[in-house]
C-alpha positions in Angstrom: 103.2 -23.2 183.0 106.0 -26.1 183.9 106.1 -27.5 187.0 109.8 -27.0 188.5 109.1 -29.0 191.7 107.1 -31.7 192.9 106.4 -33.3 196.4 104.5 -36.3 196.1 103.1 -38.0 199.4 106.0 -37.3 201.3 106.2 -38.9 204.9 109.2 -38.5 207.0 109.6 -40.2 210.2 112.2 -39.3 213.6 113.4 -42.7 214.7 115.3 -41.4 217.8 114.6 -40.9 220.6 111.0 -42.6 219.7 109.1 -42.9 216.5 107.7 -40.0 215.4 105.8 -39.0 212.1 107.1 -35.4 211.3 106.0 -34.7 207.8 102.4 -36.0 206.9 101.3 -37.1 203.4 102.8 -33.3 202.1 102.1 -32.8 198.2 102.2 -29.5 196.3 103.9 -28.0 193.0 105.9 -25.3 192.4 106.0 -23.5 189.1 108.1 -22.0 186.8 108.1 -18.3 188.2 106.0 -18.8 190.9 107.1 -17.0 194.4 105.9 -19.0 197.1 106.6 -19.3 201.2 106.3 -21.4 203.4 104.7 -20.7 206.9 104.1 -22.5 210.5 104.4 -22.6 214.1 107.9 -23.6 215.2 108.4 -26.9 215.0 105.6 -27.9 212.3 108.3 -29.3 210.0 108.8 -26.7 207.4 112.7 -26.7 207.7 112.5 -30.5 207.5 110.4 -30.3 204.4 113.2 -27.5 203.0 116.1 -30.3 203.5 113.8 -33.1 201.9 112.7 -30.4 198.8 116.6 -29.2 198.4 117.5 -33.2 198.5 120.0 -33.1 201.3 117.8 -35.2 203.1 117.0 -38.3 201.1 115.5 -40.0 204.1 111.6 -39.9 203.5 109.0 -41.9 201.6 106.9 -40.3 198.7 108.5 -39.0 195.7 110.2 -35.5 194.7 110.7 -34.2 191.3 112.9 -31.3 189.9 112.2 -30.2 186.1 109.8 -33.4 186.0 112.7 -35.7 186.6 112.3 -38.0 189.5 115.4 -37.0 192.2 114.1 -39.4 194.8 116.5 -42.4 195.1 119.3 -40.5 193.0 122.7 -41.9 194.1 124.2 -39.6 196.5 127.1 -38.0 193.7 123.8 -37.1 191.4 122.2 -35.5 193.9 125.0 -32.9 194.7 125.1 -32.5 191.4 121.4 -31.5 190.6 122.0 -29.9 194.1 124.8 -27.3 193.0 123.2 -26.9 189.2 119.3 -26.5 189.4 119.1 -25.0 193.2 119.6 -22.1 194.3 120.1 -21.7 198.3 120.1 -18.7 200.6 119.7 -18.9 204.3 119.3 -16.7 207.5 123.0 -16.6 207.9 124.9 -15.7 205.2 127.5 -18.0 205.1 130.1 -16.3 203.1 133.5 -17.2 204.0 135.2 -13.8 205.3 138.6 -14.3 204.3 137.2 -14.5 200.7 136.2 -11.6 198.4 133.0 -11.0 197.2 133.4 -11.9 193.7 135.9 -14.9 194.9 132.5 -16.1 197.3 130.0 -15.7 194.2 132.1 -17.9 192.0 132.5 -20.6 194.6 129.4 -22.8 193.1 129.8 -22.4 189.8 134.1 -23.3 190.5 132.6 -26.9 192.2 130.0 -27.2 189.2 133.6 -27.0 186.5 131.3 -26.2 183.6 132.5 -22.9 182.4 136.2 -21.8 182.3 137.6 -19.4 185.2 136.7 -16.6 182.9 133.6 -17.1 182.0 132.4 -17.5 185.4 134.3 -14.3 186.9 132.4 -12.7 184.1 129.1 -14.2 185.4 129.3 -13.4 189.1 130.3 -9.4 188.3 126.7 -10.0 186.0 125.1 -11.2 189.1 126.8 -8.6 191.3 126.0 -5.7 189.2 122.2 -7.1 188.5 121.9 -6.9 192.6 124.0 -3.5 192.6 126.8 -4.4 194.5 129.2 -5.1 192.1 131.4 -1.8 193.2 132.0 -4.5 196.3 133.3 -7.4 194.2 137.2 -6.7 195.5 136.3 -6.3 199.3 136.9 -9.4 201.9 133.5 -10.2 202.2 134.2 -9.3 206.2 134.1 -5.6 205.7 130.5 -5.2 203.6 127.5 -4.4 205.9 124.8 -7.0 206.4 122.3 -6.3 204.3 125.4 -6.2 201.9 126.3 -9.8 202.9 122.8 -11.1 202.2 122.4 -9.7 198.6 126.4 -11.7 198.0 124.5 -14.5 199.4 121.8 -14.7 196.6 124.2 -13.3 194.1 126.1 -16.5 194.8 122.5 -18.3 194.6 122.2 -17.2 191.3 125.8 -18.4 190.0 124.3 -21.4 188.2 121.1 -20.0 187.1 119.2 -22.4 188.8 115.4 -23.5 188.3 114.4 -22.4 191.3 115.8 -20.2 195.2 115.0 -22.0 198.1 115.2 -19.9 201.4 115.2 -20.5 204.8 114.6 -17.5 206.8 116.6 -15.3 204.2 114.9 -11.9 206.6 115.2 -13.6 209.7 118.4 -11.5 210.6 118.1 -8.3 208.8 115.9 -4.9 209.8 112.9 -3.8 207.7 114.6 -2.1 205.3 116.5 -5.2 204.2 114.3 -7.2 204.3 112.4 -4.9 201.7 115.3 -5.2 199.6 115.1 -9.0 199.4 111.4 -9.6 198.9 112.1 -6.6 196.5 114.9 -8.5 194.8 113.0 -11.6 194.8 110.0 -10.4 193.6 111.8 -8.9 190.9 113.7 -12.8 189.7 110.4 -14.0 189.8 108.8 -11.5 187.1 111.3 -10.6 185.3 113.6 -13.8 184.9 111.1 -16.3 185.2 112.6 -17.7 188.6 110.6 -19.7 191.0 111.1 -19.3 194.8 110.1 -21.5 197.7 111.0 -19.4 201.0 110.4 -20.5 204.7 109.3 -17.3 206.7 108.0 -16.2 210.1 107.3 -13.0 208.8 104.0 -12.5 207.7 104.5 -9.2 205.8 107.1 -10.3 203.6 104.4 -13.8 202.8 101.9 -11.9 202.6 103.4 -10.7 199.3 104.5 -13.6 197.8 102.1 -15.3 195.4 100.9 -17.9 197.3 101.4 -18.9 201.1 101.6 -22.6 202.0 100.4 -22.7 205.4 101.7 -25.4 207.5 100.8 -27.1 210.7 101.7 -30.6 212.6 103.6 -31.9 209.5 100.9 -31.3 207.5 99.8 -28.5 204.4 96.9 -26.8 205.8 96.2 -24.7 203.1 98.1 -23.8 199.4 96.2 -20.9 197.8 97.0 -18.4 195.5 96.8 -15.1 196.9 93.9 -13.3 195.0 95.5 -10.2 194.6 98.8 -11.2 192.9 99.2 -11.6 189.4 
């Protein structure tokens, strides 16, 4: 199977308000389909290791690769670029701007990314919308849809691109059990069926325990990658 993603001996350092070495010699692959999570004590630097992976920090030694091209030391325009195209990104929060419709937030990356004509992409997000079975919202402010809603607009919009890989940070973190079914469910379900890989930062141990492979962290380092015996 390809590799999607890469870390490489990747060190990261906090120079204020002392020196201090917050991400420790972190390697691992992600590949293509693979659903994996990331978990750790608060604190053990797995949201720092999400900003270095998704390359909005560029701050680090080591090296990071995306579809076997090296990103790290990519100038700054290139990296948005790879950024909006190849990855995916949905968060605790939704982020969806409220005075927006659904459909209008959905197109949003795919608008920056100018590589398909209006059309084409309002034709892609109802696709992504009515993949996710929301698409009956598409004409609603994104204000007035319930949370759970919210979230599934948030990877909808994720998907815009069809990028190589989702990278969440606490996608669950703010929605009940139910919902949070309905994302692993929805996650679990890119991952078979379309091929998708995920990388997704969790407290929750249920929704990990899932996923085909926990990557346990602990004082900015891996402590253990394994495949979960009883997936795939």
């Amino acid at each position: 199977m390809e590799t999607v993603l890469e870390a490489k001996n990747i060190n990261k350092y906090f120079k204020k308000p002392v020196l201090f070495h917050v991400l420790k010699d972190i390697s691992f692959k992600v590949r293509e389909g693979e659903f994996a999570s990331i978990m750790g004590k608060s604190g053990c630097g797995k949201s720092t290791l999400l900003y270095i992976l998704s390359t909005m920090d560029t701050d680090y030694e080591g090296e990071l690769y995306l579809n076997n091209e090296l990103v790290t030391g990519q100038e700054r325009e290139h990296l948005s670029y790879i950024r909006n195209k190849h990855i995916g990104f949905v968060f605790q929060f939704h982020y969806l701007l409220s005075e927006f419709s659904v459909l209008e937030n959905v197109m949003l990356p795919a608008k920056k990314l100018g590589e398909k004509t209006l059309q084409e992409i309002e034709h892609d997000a109802i696709e992504k919308l009515r993949v996710l079975e929301i698409d009956h919202l598409a004409k609603k402010r994104a204000s007035r849809v319930s949370g759970g809603e919210k979230q599934r607009v948030a990877i909808a919009r994720a998907l815009i691109n069809n990028p190589s890989i989702i990278m969440g940070d606490e996608p669950t973190g703010n929605l009940d059990s139910y919902n949070s079914d309905n994302v692993f469910n929805i996650f679990k379900q890119l991952s078979d069926e379309q091929g998708l890989s995920l990388l997704v930062v969790t407290h929750d141990l249920d929704f990990a325990n899932k996923t085909d492979r926990i990557i346990e962290m602990g004082d900015g380092r891996i402590l253990q990658s394994d495949i979960q015996m009883l997936k795939k």
